[in-house]
C-alpha positions in Angstrom: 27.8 0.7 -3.1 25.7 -2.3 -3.0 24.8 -4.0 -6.4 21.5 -4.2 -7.4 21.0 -7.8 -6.5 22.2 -6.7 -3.3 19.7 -4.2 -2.7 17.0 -6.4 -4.3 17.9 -9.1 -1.5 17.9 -6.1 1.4 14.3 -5.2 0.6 11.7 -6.1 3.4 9.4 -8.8 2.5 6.1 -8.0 2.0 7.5 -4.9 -0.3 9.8 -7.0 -1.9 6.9 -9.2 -2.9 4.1 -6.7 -3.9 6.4 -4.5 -6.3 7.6 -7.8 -8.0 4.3 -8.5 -8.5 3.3 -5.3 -10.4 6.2 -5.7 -12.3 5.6 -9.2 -13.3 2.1 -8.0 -14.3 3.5 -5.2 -16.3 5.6 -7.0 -18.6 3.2 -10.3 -18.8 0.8 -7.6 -20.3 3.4 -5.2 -22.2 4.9 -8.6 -24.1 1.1 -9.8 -25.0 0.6 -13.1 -22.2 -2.3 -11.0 -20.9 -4.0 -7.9 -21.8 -5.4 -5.0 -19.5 -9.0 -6.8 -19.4 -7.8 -9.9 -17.9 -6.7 -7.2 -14.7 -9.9 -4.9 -14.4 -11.7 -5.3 -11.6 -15.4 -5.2 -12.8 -17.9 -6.2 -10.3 -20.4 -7.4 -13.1 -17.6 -9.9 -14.1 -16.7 -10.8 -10.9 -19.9 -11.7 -9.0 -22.3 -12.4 -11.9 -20.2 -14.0 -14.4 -18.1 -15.4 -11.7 -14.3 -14.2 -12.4 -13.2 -14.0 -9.3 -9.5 -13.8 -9.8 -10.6 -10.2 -10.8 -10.6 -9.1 -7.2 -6.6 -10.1 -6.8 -5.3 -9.4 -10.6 -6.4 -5.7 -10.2 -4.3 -4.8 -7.3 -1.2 -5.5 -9.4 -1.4 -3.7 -12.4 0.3 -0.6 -12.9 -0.5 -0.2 -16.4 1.2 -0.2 -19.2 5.2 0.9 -19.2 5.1 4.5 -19.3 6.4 7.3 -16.7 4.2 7.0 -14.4 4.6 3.5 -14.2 8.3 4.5 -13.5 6.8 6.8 -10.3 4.5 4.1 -8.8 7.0 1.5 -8.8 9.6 4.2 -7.1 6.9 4.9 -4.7 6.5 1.2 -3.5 10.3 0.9 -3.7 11.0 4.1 -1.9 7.6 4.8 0.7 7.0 1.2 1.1 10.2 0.0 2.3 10.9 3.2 4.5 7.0 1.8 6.1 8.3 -2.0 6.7 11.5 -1.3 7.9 10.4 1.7 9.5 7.2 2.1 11.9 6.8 -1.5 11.1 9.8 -2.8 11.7 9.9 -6.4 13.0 6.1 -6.1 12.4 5.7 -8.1 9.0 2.4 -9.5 9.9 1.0 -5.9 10.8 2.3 -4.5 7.9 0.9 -7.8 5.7 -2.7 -7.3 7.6 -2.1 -3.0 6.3 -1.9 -3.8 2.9 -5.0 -6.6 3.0 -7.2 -4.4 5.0 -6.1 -1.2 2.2 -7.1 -4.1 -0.6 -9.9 -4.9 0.8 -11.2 -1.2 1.6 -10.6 -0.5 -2.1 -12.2 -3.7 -3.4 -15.9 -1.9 -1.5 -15.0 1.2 -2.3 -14.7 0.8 -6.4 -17.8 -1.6 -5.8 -19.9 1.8 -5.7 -21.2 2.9 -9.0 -19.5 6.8 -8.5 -16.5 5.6 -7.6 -15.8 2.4 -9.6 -12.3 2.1 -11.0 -10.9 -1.4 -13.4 -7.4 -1.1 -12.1 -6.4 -0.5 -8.2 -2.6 -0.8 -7.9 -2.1 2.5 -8.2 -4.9 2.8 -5.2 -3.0 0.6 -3.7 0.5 2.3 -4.0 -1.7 5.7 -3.1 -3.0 3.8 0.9 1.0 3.3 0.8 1.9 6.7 0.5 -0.7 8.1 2.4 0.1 6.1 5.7 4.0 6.9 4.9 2.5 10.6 4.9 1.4 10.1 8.3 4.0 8.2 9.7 6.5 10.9 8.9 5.1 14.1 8.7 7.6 16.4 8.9 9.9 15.0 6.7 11.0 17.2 3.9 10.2 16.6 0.2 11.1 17.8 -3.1 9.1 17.2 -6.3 10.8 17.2 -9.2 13.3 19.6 -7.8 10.6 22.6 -8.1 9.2 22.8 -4.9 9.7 21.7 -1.3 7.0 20.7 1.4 6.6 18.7 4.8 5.6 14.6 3.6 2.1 15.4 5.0 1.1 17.4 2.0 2.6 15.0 -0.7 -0.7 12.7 -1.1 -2.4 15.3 -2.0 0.4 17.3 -4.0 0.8 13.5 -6.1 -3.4 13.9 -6.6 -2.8 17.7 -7.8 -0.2 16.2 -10.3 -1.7 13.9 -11.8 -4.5 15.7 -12.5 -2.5 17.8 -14.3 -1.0 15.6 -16.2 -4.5 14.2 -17.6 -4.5 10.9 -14.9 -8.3 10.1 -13.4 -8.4 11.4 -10.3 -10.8 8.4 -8.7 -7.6 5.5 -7.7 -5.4 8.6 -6.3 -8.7 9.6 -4.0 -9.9 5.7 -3.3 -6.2 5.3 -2.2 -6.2 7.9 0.2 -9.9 7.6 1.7 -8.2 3.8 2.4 -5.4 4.6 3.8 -6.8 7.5 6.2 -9.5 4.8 7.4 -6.8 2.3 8.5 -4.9 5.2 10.1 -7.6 6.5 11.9 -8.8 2.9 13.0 -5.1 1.8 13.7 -3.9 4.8 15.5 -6.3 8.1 16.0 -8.8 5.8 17.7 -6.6 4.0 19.7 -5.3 7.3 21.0 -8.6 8.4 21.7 -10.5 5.7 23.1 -7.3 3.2 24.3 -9.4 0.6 22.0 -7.5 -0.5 18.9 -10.8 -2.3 17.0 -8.6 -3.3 13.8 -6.0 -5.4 15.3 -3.7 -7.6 13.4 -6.0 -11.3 13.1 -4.3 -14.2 14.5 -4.1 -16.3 11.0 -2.1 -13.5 9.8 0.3 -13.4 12.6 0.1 -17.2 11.7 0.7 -16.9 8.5 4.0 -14.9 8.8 5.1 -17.4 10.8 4.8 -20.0 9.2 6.3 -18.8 6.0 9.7 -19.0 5.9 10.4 -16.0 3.5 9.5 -13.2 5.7 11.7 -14.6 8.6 9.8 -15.2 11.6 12.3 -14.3 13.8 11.4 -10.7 13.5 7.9 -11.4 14.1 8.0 -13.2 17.8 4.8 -13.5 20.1 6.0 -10.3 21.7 4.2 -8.4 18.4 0.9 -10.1 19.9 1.1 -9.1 23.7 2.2 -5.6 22.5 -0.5 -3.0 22.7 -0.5 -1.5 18.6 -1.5 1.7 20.8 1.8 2.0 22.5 4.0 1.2 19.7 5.8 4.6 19.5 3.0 6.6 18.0 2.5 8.8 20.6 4.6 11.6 18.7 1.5 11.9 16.2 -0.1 14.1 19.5 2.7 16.7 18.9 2.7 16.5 15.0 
């Protein structure tokens, strides 16, 4: 069994980086450096009173340390590395360009009056495991060791229980609504039409390579000449 600095140092890049992130955010806030306010995303703030950092700091906060804390960080530890080293395996810029597209989706959508919200990490971790849902759709889950159902479902089983549990129901829905609009421009599209409109930018591609942490190896020119379309998602048809 691996120690945990060992499984730390195994975790795929872009994962590796987001949930450290959250959890830095979490414990500058739970120890008193910064309070929940300096992370709400409030558009007022943001394009009147110019506090722009708003539209980055949001994304990482998880609240507060409490349970479901706990069960978002799993969730990016658990749905977001089986995505990266799954599906997008040797893929870091795609993946990278999936989780700024799902921020910047989520950024509009809480722009809109009905369906503002301060805080969008947990959207965030929701876009995750919506696309995980859709990725592997058959694969089995249990929740809480009380019932069993195909991954499709669990987006929507996670909304149910929160709800539930007294959670606002708005970041669970923003999260999914983001995360089927990437899917459906990323690979139902595609399949359609044979057009993939929301390909991976070049600077991103760029990007990964030029930054020595995510290993550039696994991100060769072949990603570029490679159709997204005929990246092994072909299965979806049957599923």
């Amino acid at each position: 069994m691996s120690s945990p600095a060992e499984w730390y140092k195994s975790l795929p890049p872009v994962t590796k980086i987001y949930g450290t992130a959250c959890l830095v955010c979490t414990v500058a806030c739970q120890i008193g450096l910064l309070t929940p306010f300096d992370f709400a995303y409030i558009p007022r703030l943001v394009f009147f009173n110019f506090q722009v950092h708003k539209l980055f700091t949001t994304l990482f906060f998880l609240g507060k340390f409490s349970i479901n804390f706990g069960i978002r960080l799993l969730m990016i530890a658990r749905y977001g590395v089986q995505l990266e080293s799954g599906p997008f395996q040797g893929r870091t810029a795609d993946f990278l360009w999936m989780m700024i597209f799902g921020a910047f989706s989520l950024l509009v959508l809480a722009a809109i009056p009905p369906l503002q919200s301060p805080f969008l990490g947990i959207s965030l971790v929701f876009m995750l495991l919506y696309v995980w849902s859709r990725e592997f759709p058959n694969a089995s889950i249990n929740i809480y060791g009380l019932v069993n159902l195909k991954a499709f479902y669990l987006p929507w089983a996670m909304l149910c229980l929160d709800v539930i549990f007294g959670s606002p129901i708005i970041p669970d829905l923003l999260g999914i609504v983001a995360g089927h609009l990437f899917y459906f421009l990323t690979v139902l599209h595609p399949l359609a039409t044979g057009r993939n409109i929301l390909k991976t930018p070049q600077w991103v591609h760029k990007l990964v390579q030029c930054t020595r942490y995510f290993n550039p190896v696994q991100n060769s020119a072949r990603a570029d000449r490679t159709d997204p379309v005929f990246r092994g998602r072909s299965y979806r048809l049957g599923g």
